[in-house]
N, C-alpha and C positions, 0 to 999 in steps of 0.2 A: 701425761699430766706434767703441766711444769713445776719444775724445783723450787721448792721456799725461798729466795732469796737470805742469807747471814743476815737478819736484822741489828746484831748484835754490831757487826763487820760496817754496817750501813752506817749507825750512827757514831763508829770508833769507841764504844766501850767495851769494858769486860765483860763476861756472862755474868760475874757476881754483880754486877754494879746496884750501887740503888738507886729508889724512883728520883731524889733530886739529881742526880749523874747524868741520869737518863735523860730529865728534863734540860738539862743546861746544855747538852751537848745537842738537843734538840732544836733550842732554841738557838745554838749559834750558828747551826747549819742551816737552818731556816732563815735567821737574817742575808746570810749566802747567796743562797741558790732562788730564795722568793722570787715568782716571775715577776712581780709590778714592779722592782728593784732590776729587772734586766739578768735575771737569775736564769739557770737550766729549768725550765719547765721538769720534764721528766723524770730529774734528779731531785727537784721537791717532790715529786711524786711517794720517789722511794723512798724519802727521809720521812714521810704525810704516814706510809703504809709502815714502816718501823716500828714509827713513835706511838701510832695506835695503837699497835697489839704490845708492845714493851711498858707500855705506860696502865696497861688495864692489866689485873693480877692475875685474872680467869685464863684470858685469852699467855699471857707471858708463861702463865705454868702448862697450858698443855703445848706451846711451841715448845717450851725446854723438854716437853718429855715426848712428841712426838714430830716435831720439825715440823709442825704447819700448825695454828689457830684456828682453822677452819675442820669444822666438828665431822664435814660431810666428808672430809679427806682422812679423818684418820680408820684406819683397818680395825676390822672387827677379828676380837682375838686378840687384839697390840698389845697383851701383856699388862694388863692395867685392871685385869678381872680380880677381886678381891674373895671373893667366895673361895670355900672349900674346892681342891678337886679342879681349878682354874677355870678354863673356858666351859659353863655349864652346857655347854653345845657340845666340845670336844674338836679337835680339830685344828684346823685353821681358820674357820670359819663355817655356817650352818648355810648351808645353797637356798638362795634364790631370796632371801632376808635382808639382803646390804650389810652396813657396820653398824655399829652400835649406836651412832650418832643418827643412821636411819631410824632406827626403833623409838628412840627415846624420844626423835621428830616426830612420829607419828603418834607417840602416846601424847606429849605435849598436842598438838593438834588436834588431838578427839579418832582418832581411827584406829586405835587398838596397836598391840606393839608387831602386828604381822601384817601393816598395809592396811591400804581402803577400803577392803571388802572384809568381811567374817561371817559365818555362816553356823549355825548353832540349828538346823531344823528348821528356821522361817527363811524371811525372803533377805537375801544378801544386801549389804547398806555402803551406800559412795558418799565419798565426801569430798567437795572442791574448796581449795584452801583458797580465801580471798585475795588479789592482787594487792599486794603493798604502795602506798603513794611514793612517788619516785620525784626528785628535783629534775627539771626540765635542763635541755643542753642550755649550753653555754652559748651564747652568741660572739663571735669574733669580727673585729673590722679594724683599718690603718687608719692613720692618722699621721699626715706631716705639718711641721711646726719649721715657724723660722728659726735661727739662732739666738734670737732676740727671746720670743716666745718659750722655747725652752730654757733660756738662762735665765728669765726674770719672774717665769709662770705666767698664767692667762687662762682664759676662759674662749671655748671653742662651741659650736652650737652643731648637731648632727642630725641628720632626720633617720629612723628606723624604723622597722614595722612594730607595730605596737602588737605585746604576748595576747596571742588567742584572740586574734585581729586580723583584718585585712586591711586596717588604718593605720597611719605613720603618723610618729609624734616625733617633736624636736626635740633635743634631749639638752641641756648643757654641759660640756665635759670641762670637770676644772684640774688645768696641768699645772701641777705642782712646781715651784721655782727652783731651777737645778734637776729638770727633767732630763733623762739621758736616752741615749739610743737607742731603741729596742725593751722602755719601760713599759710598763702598764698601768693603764688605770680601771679599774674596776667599777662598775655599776651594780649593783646586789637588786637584783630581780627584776633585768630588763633584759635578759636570756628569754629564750621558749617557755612557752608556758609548763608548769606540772605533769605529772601524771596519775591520776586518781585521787585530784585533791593533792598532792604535793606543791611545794613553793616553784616559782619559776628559776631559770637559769639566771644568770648575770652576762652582765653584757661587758667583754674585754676589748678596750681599748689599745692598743700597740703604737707607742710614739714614735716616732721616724723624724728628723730633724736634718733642715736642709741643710746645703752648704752655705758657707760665709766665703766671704773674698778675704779676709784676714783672718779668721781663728777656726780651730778645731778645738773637740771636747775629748777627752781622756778621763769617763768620770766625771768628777768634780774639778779637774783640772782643763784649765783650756792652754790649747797650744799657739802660738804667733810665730814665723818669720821674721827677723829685723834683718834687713840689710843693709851692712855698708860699706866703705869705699876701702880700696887698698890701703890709703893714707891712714884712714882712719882707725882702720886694723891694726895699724903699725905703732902707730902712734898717742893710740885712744882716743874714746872722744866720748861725747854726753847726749845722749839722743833721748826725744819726747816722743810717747808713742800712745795709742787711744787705748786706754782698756777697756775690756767691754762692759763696764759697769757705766759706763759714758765718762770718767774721769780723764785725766791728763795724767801720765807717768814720766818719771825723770830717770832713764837708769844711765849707768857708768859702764861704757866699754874699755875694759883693760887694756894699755898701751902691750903690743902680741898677742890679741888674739885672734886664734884660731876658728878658720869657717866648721860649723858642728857645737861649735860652744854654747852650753845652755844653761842663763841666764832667771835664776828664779826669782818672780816677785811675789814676796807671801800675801797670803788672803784675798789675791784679786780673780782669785777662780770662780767658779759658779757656788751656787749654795749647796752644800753637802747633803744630802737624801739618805733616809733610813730611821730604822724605829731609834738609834742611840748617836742618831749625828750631829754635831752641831759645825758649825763657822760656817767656813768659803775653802774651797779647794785653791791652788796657785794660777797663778799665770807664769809660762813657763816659754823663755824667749830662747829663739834658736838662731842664733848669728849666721847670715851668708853673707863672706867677702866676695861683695863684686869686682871681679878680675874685669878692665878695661878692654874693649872689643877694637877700638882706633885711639888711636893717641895724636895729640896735635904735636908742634914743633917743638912747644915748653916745655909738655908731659915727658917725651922721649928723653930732650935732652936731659932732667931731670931724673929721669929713672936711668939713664947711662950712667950719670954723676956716682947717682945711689950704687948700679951696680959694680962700680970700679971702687967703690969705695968697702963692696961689700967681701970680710973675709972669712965669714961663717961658711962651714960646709953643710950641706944638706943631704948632700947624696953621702952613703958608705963605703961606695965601690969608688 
């Protein structure tokens, strides 16, 4: 049987905490890790399975007293017998009866507290407990978007097999502005159908976002290359560059600087995504000094001039 996971551990509270504690730390880890945010799937998983048994009082007091919420897991005999005399069985347990959480399934269920059959002098009685409705799987598929497309949102059209069908229907998928790499958009009940009358799955979306020949996305931030000349490095200069909002930018290269230097201009990012975000993330410029590959007859003589003139050391040896 596998080990209960520390729920406690999962969502970084104390065992004393209370339900608002519980809740806040629940919900900042779920802003986190959410997959349609680009989150760890799996790790909302464990923070989904935490919060539900730490947030229900039933379920939270018999993990505190027997390391699992699950009634079918706890031993018959665990110490939790309140009668005179303790286990009325005696023992460690009564053979071939399960745990207590069996017994008390079966009384709830109609078959008496010793299983489906009973026998009293007539004819023995079964009972089959009816199938529960289940929500249908989840349906998954990709989705690439330009850079444009995910920095400004848009409207995508998909065709899928229609739930408990052999027909396809177009779907619309609308990608939110400031979509990122690896987000999700979710469709609520265009998964597989139900089971036994249950709702169907949902249909996950996964955004993937092409390359651009100028910027990358970081988040809400996008990246750019600026390149300039040796002179210009040296000496500074004023360059106009496209942001990808479609505007026109003016920035200031500082007379020394250095190829790697990066150059922030506020709010020209993409739009921030999440239940509590607001503005634009940055546009974030990364200077390359182009070092010259041929030089004419001016340039040489010119950079000769400069380097007899030059008496900074640069090396330490």
């Amino acid at each position: 049987m596998a080990q209960t996971p520390d729920y406690y551990k999962t969502l970084g509270v104390p065992r004393d905490a209370d339900a608002d504690t519980i809740k806040k730390a629940f919900r900042k880890l779920a802003r986190k890790y959410h997959p349609d945010a680009g989150g760890d799937e799996a790790k909302f998983k464990e923070i989904n399975e935490a919060y539900e048994v730490l947030s229900d009082d039933k379920k939270r007091k018999l993990y505190d007293q027997y390391g699992t919420a699950n009634e079918n897991q706890i031993p018959f005999g665990g110490g939790t017998w309140q009668g005179q005399g303790g286990n009325p069985f005696g023992g460690s347990g009564f053979a071939g009866f399960g745990s207590w959480a069996d017994i008390l399934e079966s009384i709830r269920n109609g078959e008496g507290a010793f299983g489906t059959e009973w026998n009293f002098g007539g004819q023995p009685h079964s009972y089959q407990a009816q199938p529960r409705p289940q929500k249908g799987a989840d349906k998954k598929v990709s989705m690439t978007v330009t850079f444009d497309e995910a920095f400004k949102g848009c409207e995508k059209k998909v065709r899928i097999g229609k739930a408990g069908s052999s027909e396809k229907e177009t779907l619309t998928i609308k990608i939110p502005a400031g979509a990122v790499e690896g987000g999700r958009v979710r469709l609520r009940g265009k998964g597989a159908p139900g089971i036994q009358g249950g709702p169907a799955g949902d249909l996950l979306v996964t955004i993937h976002i092409a390359d651009h020949p100028l910027y990358t996305r970081d988040k809400a931030n996008v990246l750019m290359n600026v390149p300039i000349t040796f002179a210009e490095a040296a000496l500074g200069t004023k360059v106009v560059i496209p942001a990808p909002d479609g505007t026109k930018v003016s920035i200031k290269v500082p007379a020394g600087c250095q190829s790697g230097t990066v150059l922030k201009v506020k709010g020209k990012g993409a739009p921030r995504l999440g239940k509590n975000a607001s503005g634009f993330g940055d546009l974030l410029l990364t200077v390359v000094v182009e070092v010259p590959k041929t030089l004419n007859a001016k340039q040489k003589e010119a950079l000769e001039a400069f380097q007899a003139a030059t008496t900074d050391k640069v090396r330490a040896w």
